[in-house]
N, C-alpha and C positions, 0 to 999 in steps of 0.2 A: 638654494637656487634663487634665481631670481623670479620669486612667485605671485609673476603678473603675465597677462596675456598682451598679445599686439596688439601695439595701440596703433589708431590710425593716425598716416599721417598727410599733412595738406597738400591737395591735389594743386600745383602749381601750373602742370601743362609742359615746365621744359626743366625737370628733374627726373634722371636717371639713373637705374643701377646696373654694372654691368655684372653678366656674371662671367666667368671664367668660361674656356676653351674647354671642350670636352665633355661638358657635363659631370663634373667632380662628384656629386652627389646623387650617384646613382642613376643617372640619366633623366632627371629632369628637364623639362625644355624651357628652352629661351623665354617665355612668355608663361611658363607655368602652366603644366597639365592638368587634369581632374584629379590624378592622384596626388599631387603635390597639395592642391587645395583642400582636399580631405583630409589629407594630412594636416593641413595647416589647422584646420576646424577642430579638431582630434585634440591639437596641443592644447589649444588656445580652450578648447572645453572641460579639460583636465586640470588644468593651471587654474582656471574660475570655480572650479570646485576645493580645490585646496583655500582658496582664498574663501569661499563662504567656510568651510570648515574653520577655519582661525577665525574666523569675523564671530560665527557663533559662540565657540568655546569660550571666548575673548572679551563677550557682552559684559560688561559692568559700568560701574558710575565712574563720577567724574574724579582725579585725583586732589583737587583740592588747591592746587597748585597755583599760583598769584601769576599774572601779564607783566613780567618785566621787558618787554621792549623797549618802551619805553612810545610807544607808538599808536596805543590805545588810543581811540577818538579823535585823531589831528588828521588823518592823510596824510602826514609826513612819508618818504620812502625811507629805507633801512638805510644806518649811518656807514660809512664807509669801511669803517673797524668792524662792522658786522659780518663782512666777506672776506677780513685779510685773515692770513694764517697766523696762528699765535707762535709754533713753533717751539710748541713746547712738546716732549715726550709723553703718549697716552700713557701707558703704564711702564711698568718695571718687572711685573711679576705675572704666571700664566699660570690658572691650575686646571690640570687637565687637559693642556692643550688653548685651553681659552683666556684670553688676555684677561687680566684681573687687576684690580686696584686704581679706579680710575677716580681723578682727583673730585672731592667734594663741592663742585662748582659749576656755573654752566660750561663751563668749556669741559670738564669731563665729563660730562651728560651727554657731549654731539660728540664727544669721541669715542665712548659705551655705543653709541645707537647706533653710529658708523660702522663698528667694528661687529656689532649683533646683527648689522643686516646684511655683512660678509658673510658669517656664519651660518643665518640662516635662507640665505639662498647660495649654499654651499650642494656638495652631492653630496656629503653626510647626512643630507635629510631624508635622502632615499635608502636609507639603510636604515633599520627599528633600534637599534646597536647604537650607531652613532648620534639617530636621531633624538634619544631618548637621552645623553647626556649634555649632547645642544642645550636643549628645551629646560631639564634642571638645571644648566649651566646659567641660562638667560635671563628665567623668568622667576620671579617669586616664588613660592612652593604653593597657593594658592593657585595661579594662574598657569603652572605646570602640571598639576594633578587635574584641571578641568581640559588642559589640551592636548595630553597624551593619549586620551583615547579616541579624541576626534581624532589628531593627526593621523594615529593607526590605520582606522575607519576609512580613511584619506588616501592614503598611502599604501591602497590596497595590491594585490599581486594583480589584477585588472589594473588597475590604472596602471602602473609598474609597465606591465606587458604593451599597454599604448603606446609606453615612452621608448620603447625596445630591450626594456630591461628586463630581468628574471624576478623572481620572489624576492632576495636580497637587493636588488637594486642595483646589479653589476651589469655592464653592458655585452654585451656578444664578442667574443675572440677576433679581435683585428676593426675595432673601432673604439671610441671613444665619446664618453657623456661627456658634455657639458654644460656647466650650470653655475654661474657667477655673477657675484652682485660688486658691481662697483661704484660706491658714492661719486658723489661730482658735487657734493655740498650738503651743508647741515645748516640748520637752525636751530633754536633756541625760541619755542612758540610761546611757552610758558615757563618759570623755576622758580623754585624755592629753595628752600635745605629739605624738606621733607618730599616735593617731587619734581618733574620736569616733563614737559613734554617738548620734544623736539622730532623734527622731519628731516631727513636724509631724502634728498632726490638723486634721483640713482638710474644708470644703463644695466639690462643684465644681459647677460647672454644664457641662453639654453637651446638644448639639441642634442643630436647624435650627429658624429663624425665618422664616416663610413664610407666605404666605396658603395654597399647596398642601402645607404638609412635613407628613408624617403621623409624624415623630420630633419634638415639640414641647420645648423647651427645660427640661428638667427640674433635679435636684439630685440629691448624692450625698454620703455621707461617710465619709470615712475617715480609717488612718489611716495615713501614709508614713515608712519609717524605711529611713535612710541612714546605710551604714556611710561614713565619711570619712576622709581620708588625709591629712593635711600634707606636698604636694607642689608645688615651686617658688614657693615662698613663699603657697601660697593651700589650699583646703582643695577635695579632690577626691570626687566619688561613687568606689566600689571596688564597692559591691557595695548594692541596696538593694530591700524589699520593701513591700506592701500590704495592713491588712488593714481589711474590715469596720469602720463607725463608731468613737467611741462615735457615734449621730444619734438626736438630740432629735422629740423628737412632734411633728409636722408643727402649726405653728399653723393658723388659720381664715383664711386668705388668700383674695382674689380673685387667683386666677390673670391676669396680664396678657395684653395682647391680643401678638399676633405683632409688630404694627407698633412698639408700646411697647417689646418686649424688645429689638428691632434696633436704636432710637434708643438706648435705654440702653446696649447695647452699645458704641457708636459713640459717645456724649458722655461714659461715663463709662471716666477711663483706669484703670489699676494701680498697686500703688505698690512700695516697695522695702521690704520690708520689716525690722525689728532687733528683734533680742531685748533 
């Protein structure tokens, strides 16, 4: 999922969102009821509890890791090659379902981190099952054995039930979760051969899709920065944090209907992503 709350965004005064015809989402009003906004507080309370649970479990030092920007002390801005795509293929091989084998450099480092922060704001993570081979999938086996039982803890059939899910984390007959992290760019903060830290800024989406969910399918942004390890030939989380956007001024959108966001969800897949 994508495991950030809304962030605010700037009161401009002549920015607008429309929402669709009919109240798709249950009958929410135009301007937003009290129960929409409970709602809203509810998500946005649940979400910040996952993120101090990882922030805890997640505590350690620093990796070691050397400033190659190249950018230390000058002011200079980032060189133009730092945002073009390299266009090279992230990996070749997947074990478990998870992309594996990403090349030993920085550009494989933003393309691990990229594709760890699909996975881990994926709805796999609301299920113990999937979630628990995400997390050994991810992370070190140090940094996986201290956050699986946070996560658990986290990930409780209460919180669960806020989201409109059940104990397993499946949603209600005739709707549909959603919970998706989509990068829009990586970096490269720090590398070495032995670690790297890089950040992925990232939209997510999460919700329910439903003619009754009073949690309607919103957005978020942030941004995700993972310390990394070069361990067993592949590049591991160690240790990694969240914060607030940068997130751009909402354009003039028609809000989609419930039914629309469930088919989109369902016809459109993910991809793998490369730096």
């Amino acid at each position: 999922m994508s495991l950030g709350d809304e962030p605010g965004y700037p009161e401009t005064g002549h920015t607008r969102t429309r929402l669709p015809e009919g109240d798709p989402y249950g009958g929410a009003s135009r301007r937003g009821g009290r129960s929409s906004s409970r709602s809203l507080v509810t998500v946005v309370g649940v979400v910040v509890l996952l993120i101090a649970a990882i922030a805890f479990a997640n505590r350690g030092g620093d990796d070691g890791s050397s400033d190659t920007t190249g950018n230390a002390g000058n002011g200079s801005g980032p060189a133009t090659s730092s945002t073009a795509a390299s266009g090279t293929k992230p990996v070749e091989t997947k074990t478990d379902g998870i992309p594996t084998g990403y090349a030993h450099s920085a550009q494989g480092a933003q393309s691990a981190a990229a594709n760890y922060a699909v996975l881990l704001g994926s709805t796999g993570m609301f299920n113990k099952e999937s979630r628990h081979w995400i997390v050994d999938g991810l992370y070190t086996s140090t940094a996986a054995a201290k956050l699986q039982n946070a996560l658990d803890t986290a990930y409780s059939a209460s919180f669960l039930g806020k989201l409109g899910l059940d104990a397993s984390g499946n949603a209600p007959q005739g709707s549909t979760f959603v919970s998706r992290t989509v990068p829009v760019g990586t970096k490269a903060e720090q590398y070495s051969g032995a670690g790297a830290k890089v950040s992925v800024w990232y939209m997510g989406l999460i919700g329910m899709s439903g003619t009754s969910s009073t949690n309607p399918v919103t957005t978020t942004w942030k941004t995700w920065t993972f310390d990394l390890q070069w361990s067993g030939g592949d590049w591991k989380i160690s240790t990694d944090s969240q914060t607030d956007g940068p997130a751009p001024v909402p354009g003039d959108d028609q809000a989609a209907t419930s039914d629309a966001i469930s088919k989109a969800v369902e016809q459109y897949g993910g991809f793998t992503y490369a730096r």
